[in-house]
Backbone as a printed PyTorch tensor [residue, N CA C, xyz], in Angstrom:
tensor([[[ -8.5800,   5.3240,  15.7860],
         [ -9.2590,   5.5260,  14.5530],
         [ -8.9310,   4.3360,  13.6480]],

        [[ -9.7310,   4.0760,  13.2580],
         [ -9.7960,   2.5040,  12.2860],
         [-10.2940,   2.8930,  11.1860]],

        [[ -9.5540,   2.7570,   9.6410],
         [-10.0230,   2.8780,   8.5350],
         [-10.3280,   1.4170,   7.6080]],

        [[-11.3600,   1.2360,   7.1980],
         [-11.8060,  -0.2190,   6.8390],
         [-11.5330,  -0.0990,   5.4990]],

        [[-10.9160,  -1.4890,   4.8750],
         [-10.9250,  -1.4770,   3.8870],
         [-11.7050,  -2.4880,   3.2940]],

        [[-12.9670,  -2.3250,   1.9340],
         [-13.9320,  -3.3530,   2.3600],
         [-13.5390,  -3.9680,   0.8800]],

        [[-12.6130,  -5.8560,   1.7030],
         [-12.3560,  -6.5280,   0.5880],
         [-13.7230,  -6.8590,  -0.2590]],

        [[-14.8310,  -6.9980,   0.2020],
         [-15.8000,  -7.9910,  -0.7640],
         [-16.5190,  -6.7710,  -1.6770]],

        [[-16.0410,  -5.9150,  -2.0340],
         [-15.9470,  -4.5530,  -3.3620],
         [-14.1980,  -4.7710,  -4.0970]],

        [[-13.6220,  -5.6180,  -3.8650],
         [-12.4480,  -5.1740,  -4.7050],
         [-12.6610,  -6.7220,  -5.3860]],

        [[-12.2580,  -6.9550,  -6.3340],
         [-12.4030,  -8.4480,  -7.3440],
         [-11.0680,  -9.3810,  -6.7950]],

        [[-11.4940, -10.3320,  -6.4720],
         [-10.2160, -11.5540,  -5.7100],
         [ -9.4030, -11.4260,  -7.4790]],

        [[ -8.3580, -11.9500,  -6.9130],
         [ -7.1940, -11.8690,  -7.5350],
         [ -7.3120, -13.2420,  -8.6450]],

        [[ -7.5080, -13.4440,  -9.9330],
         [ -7.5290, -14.7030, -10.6880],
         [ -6.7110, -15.7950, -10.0890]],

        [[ -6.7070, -17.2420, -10.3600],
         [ -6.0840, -18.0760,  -9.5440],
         [ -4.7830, -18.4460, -10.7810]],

        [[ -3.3020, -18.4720, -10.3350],
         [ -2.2620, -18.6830, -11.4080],
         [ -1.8050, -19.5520, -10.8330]],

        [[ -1.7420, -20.5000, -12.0410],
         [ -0.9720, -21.8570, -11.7640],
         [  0.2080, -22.0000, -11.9240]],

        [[  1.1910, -22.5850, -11.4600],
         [  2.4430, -23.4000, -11.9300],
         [  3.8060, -22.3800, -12.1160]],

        [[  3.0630, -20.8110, -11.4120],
         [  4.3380, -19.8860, -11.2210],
         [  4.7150, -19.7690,  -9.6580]],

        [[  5.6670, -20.1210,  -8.6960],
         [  6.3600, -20.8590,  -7.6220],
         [  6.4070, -18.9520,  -7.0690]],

        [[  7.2850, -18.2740,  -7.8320],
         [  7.6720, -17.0480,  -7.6780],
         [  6.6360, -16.2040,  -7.3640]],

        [[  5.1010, -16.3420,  -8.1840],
         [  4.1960, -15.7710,  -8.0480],
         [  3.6610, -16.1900,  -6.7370]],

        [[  3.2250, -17.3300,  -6.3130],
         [  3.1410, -18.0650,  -4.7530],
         [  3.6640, -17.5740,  -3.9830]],

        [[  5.0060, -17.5520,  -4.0610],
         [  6.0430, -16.7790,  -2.8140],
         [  5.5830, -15.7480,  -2.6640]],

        [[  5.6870, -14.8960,  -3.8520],
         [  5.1900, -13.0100,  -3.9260],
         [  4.0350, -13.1320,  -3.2250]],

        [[  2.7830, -13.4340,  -3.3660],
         [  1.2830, -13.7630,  -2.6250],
         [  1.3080, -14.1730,  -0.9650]],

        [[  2.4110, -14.6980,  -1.2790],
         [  2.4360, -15.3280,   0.5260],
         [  2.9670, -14.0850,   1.4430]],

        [[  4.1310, -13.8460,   0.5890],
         [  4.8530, -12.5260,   1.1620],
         [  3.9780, -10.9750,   1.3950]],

        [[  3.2290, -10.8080,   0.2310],
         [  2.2220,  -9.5270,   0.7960],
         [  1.1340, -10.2190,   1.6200]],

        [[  0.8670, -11.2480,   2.1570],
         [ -0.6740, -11.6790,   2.4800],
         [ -0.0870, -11.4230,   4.1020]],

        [[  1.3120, -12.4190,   4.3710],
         [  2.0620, -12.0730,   5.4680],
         [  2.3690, -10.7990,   6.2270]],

        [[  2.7250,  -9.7640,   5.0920],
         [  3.0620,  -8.3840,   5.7980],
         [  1.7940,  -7.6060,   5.8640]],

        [[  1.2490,  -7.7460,   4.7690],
         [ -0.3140,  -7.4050,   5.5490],
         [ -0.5080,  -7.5100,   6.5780]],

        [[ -0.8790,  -9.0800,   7.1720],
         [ -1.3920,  -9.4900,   8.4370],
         [ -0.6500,  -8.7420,   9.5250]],

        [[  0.4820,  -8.6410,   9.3310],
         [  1.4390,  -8.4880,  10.5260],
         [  1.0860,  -6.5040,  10.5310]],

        [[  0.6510,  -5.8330,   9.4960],
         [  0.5250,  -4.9550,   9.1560],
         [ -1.1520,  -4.2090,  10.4730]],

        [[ -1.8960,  -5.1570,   9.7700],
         [ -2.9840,  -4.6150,  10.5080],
         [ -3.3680,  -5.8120,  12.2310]],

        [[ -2.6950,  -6.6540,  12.4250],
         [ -2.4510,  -7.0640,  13.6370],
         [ -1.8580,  -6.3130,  14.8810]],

        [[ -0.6620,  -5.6240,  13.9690],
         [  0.0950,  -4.8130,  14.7770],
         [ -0.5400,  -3.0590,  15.2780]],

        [[ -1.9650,  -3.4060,  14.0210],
         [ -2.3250,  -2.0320,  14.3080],
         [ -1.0860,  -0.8390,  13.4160]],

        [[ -0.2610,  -0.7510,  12.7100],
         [  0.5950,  -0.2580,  12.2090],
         [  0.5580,   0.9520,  11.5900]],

        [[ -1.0630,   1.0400,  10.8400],
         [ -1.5390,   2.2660,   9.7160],
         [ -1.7040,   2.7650,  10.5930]],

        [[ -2.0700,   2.9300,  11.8400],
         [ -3.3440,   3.7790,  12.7990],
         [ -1.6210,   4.6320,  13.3030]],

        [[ -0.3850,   3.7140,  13.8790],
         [  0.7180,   4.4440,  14.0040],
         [  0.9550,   5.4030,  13.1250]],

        [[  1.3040,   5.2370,  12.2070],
         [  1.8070,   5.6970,  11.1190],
         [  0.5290,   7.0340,  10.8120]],

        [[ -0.3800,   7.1700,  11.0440],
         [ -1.2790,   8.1950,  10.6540],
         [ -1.1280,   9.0230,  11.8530]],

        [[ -1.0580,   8.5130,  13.1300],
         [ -1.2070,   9.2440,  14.0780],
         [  0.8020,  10.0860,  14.2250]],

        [[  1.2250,   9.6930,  13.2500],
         [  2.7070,   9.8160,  13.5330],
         [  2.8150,  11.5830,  12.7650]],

        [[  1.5600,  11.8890,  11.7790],
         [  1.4000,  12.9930,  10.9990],
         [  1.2610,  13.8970,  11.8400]],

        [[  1.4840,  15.3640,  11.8440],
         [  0.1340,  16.3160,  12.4950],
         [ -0.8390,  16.4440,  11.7940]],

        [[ -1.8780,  16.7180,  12.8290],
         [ -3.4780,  16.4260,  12.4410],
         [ -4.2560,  17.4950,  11.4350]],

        [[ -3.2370,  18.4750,  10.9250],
         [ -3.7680,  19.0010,  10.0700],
         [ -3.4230,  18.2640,   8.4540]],

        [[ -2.4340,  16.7560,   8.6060],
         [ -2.0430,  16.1550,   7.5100],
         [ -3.3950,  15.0050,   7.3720]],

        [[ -3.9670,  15.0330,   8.4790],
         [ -4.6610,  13.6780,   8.4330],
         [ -6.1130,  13.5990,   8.8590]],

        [[ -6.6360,  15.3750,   8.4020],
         [ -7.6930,  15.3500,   9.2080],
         [ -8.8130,  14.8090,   8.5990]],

        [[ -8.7150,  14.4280,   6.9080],
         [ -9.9460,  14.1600,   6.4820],
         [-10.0610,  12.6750,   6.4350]],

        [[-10.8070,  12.1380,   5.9820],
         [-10.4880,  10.4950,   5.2710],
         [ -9.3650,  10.2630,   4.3610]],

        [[-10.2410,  11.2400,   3.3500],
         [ -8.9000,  11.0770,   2.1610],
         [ -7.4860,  11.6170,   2.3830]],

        [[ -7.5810,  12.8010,   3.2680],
         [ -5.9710,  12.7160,   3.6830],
         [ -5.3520,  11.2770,   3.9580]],

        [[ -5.7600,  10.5340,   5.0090],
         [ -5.5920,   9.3680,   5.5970],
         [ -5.3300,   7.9000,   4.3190]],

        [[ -6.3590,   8.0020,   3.7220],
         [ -6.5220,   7.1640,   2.7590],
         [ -5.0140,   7.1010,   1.8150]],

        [[ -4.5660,   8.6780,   1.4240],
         [ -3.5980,   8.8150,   0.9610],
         [ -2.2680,   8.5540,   1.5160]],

        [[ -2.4670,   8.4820,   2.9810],
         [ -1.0600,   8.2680,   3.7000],
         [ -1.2320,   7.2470,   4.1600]],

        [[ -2.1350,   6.2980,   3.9180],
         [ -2.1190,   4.6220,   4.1170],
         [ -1.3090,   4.3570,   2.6420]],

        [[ -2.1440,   4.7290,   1.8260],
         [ -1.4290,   4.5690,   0.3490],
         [  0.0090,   4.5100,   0.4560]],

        [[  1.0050,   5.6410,   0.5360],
         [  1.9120,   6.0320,   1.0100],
         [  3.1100,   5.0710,   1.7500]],

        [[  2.1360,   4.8850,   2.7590],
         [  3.2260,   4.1090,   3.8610],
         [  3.1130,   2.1750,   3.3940]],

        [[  1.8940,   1.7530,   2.5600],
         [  2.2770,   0.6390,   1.7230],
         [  3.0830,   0.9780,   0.6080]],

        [[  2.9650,   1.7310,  -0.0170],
         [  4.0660,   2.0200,  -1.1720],
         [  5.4990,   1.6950,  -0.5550]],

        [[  5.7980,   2.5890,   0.0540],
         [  7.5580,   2.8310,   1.0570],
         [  7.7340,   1.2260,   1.3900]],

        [[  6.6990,   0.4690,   1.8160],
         [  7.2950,  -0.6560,   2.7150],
         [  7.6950,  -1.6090,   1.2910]],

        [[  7.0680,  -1.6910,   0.3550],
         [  7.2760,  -2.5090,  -0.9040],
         [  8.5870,  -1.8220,  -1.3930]],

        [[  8.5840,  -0.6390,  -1.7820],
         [  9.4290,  -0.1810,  -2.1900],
         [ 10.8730,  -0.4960,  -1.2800]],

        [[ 10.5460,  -0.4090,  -0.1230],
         [ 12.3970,  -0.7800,   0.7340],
         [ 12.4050,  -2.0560,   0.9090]],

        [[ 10.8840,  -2.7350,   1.0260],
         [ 11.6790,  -3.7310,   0.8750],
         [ 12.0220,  -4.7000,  -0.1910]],

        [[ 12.0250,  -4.2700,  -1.2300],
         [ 12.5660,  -4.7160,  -2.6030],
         [ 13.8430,  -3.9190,  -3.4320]],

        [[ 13.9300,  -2.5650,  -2.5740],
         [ 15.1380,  -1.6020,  -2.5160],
         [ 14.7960,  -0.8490,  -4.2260]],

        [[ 13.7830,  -0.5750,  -4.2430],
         [ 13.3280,  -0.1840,  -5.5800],
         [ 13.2520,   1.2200,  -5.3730]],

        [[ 14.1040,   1.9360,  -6.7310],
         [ 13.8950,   3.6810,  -7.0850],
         [ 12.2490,   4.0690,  -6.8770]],

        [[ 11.9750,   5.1490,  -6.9030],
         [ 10.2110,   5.3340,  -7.3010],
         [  9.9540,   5.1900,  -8.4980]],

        [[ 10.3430,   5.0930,  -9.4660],
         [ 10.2860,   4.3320, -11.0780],
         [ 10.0380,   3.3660, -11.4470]],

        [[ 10.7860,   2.5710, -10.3190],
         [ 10.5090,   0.6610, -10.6670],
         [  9.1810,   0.9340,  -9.8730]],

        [[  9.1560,   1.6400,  -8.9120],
         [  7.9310,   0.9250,  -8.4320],
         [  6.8180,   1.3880,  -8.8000]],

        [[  6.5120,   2.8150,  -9.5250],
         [  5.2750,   3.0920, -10.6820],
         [  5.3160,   2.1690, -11.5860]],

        [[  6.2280,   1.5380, -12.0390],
         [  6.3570,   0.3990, -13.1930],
         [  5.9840,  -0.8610, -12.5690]],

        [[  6.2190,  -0.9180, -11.2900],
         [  5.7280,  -2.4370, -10.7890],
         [  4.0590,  -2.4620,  -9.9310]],

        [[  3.9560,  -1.3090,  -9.9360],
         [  2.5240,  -0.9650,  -9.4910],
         [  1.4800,  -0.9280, -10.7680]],

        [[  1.7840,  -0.6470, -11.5130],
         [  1.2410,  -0.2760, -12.9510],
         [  1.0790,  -1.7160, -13.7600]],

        [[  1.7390,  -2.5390, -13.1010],
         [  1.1720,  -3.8790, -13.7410],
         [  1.2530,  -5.2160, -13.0660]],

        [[  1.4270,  -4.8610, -11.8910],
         [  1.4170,  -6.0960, -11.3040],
         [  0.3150,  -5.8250, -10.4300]],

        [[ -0.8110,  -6.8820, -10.2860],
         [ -1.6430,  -6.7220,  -9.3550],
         [ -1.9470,  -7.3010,  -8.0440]],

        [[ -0.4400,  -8.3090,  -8.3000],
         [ -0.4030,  -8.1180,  -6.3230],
         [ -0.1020,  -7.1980,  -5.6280]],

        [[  0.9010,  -6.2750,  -5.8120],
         [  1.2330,  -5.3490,  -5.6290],
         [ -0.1500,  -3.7100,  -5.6330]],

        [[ -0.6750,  -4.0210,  -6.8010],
         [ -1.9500,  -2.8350,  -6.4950],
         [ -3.0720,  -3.9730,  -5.7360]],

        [[ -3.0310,  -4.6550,  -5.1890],
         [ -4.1050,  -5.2410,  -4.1190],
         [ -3.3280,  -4.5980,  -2.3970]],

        [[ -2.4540,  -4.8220,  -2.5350],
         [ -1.5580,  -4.5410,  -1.3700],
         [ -1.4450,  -3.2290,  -1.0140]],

        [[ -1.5160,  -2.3850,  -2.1790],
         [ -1.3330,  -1.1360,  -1.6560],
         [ -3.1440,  -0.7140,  -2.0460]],

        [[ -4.1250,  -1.1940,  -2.1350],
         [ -5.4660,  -1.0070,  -1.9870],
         [ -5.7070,  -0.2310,  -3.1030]],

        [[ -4.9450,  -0.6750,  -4.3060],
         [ -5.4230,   0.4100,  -5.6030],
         [ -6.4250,  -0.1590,  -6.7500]],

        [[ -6.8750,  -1.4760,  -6.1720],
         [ -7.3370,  -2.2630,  -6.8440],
         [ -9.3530,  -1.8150,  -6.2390]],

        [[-10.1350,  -1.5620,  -7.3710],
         [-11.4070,  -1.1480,  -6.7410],
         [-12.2650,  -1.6920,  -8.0350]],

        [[-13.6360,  -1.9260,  -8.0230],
         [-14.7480,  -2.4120,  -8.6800],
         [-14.3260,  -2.2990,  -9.9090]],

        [[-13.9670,  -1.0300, -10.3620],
         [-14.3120,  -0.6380, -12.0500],
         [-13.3570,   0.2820, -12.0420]],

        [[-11.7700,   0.5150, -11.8070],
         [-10.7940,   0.8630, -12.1180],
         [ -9.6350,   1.0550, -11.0860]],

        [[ -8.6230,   0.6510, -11.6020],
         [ -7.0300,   1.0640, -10.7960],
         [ -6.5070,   2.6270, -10.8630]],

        [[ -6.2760,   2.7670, -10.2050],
         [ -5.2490,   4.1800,  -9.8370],
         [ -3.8940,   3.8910,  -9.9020]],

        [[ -3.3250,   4.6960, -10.8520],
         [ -1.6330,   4.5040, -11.3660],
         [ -1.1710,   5.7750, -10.1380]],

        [[ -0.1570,   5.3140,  -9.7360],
         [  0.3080,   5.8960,  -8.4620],
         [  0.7790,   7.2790,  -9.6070]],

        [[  0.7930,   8.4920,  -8.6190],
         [  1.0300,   9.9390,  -8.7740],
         [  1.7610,  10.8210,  -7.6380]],

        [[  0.9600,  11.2140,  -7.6150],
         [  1.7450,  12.1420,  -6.4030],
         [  1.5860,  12.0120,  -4.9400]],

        [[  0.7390,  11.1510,  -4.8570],
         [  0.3040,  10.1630,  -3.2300],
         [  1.8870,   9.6950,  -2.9120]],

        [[  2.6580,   9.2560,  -3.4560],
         [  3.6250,   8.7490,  -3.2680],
         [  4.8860,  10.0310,  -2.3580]],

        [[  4.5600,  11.1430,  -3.0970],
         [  5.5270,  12.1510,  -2.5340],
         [  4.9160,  12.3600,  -0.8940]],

        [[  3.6200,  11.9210,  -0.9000],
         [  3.3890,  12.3210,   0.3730],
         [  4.0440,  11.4240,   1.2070]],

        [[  4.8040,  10.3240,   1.4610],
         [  5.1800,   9.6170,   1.8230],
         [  6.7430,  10.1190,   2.3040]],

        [[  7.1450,  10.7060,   1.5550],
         [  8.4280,  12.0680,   1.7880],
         [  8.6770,  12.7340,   2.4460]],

        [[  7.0750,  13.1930,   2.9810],
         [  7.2840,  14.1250,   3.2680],
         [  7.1790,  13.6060,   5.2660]],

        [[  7.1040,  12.8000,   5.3600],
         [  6.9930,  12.4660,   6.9970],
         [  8.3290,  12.6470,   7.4880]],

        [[  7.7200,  12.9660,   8.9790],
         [  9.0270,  13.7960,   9.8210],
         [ 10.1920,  12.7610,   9.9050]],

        [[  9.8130,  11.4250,  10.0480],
         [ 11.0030,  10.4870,  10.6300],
         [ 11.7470,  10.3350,   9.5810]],

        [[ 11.2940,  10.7260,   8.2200],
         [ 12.5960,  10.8770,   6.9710],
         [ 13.5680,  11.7900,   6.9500]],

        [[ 13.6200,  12.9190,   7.9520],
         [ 14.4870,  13.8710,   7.8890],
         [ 15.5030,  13.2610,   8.8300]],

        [[ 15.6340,  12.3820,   9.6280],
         [ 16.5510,  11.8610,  10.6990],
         [ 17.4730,  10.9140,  10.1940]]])
């Protein structure tokens, strides 16, 4: 099962000059992306649910959400606080986790708990 995400509906990212840190950050999500959907990774990770977690789209949609949240979040070792706060205004970060759409952002909520709730967190 393949869920598409269709970049040429989300607005490219403005071009910023002369911040090094911001470059790195851009390179670093463009990288784990790739390696993200190369590896085929979401399709794991969905199929890792039972199928009554993942039977609709939007179930799915939400636990793609989810499992980009967790990977930013560990790997920057961030509470769920920093990272509603770093989702909420940084927009590499809401491009990465696909919250970025035509004519408004989604401030992360409770999509995030679903991310909790997967079996391999109890181990």
């Amino acid at each position: 099962m393949m869920i598409s995400f269709q970049t040429d509906l989300c607005p490219e990212l403005p071009p910023v000059f002369g911040s090094k840190d911001y470059r790195e950050l851009k390179a670093l999500l463009g990288g784990l992306d790739e390696v993200i959907l190369q590896g085929r990774l979401e399709n794991v990770f969905i199929q890792s649910f039972a199928y009554r977690e993942r039977k609709t789209e939007h179930q799915r949609k939400r636990l793609l959400q989810a499992f980009r949240c967790s990977l930013i979040r560990m790997l920057f070792q961030w509470s769920c606080r920093r990272l509603y706060q770093e989702l909420t205004c940084n927009r590499l970060y809401q491009k990465f986790r696909g919250l970025i759409c035509p004519d408004r952002i989604d401030v992360p909520c409770v999509w995030i708990r679903q991310c909790r709730k997967h079996p391999a967190e109890g181990r």
